[in-house]
C-alpha positions in Angstrom: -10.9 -10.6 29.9 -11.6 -8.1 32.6 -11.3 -4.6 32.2 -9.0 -2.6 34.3 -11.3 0.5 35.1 -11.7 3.6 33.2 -9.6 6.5 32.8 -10.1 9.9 31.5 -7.8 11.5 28.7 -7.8 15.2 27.9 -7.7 16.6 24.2 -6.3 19.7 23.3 -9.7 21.6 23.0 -9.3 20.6 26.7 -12.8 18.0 26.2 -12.0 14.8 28.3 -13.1 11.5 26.9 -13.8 8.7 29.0 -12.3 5.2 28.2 -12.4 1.6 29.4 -9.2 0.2 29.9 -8.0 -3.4 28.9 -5.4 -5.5 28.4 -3.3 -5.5 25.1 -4.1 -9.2 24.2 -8.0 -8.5 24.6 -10.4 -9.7 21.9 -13.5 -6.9 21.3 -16.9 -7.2 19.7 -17.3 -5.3 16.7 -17.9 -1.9 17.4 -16.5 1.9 16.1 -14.0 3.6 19.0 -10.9 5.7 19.5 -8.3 3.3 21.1 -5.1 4.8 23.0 -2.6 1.9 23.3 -0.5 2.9 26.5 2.0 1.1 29.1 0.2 0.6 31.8 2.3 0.9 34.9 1.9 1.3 39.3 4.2 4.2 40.4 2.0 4.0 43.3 2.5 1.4 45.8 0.6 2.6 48.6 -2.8 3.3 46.7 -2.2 0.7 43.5 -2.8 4.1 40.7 -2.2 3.1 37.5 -0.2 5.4 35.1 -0.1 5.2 31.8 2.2 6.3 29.3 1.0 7.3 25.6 2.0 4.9 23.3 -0.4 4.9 20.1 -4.0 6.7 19.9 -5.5 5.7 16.7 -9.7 5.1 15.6 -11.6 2.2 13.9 -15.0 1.6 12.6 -14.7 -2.2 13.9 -12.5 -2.9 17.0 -12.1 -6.7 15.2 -9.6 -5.5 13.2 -6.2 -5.3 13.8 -4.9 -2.5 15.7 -1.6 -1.8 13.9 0.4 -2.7 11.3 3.5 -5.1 11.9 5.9 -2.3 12.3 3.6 -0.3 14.5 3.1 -3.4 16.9 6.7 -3.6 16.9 7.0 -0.1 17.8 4.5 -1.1 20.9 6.5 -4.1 22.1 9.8 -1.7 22.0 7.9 0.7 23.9 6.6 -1.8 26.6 2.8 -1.9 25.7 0.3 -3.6 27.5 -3.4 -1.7 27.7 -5.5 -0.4 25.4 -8.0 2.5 26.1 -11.7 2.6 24.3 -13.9 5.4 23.9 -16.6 3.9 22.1 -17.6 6.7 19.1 -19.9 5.2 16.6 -20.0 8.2 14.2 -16.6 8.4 12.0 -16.7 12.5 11.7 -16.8 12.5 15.5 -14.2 9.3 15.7 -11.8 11.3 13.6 -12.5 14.5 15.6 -11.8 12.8 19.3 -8.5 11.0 17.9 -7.5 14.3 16.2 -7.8 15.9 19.3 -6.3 13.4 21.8 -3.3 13.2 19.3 -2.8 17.1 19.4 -2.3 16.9 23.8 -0.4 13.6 24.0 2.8 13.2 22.9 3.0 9.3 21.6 5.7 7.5 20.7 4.2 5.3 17.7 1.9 7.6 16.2 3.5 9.4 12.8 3.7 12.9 12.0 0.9 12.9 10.1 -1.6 10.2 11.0 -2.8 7.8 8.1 -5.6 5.8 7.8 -5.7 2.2 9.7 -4.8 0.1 6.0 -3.4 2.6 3.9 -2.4 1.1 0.3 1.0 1.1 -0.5 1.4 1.3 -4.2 4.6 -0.7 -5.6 6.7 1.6 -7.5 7.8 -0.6 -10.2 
């Protein structure tokens, strides 16, 4: 699949961080990035700008994996996503860092209060 450009996103500490944009459904190589999953959108006709509106922004060691968990993909189909934004960040202290800081400017409507890791065990309680 093609990529649909780049866009920059501002963190709190007011760094921007550049990221490729694609569609939801793509298929990536293995690599470590911060991923904002947004809804991509044209509210401009004359001059075809994209928008985007902040859906998820989460980080991986190994963009093969699964984005989301089933509840949080249906969280993105409720919320009409259909792009996701990499910043490619090999190192996971800086990974962590970046997403930490793009979660603090953007309000989201998927992420949690308090972000958790990508698999998180869920221990049974009986």
């Amino acid at each position: 699949m093609a990529t649909y450009g780049g866009i920059t996103f501002t963190g709190k500490s007011g760094e921007k961080y550049y990221f490729h944009a694609w569609p939801l459904e793509t298929r990536f190589k293995s690599v470590a990035a911060v991923y904002f999953v947004t809804k991509r959108t044209f509210n401009n006709k004359t001059y075809r700008i994209a928008g985007h509106e902040s859906i998820y922004i989460g980080q991986t060691e190994n963009l093969t994996d699964p984005f989301a968990t089933h509840a949080q993909l249906g969280c993105f189909r409720k919320h009409g996503a259909n792009c996701v934004c990499v910043h490619v960040v090999a190192d996971e202290e800086r990974r962590v860092a970046v997403e930490q800081d793009l979660i603090a400017a953007h309000s989201t409507s998927c992420n949690e209060d308090s972000v958790r890791p990508r698999y998180q065990h869920v221990q049974d309680p009986y």
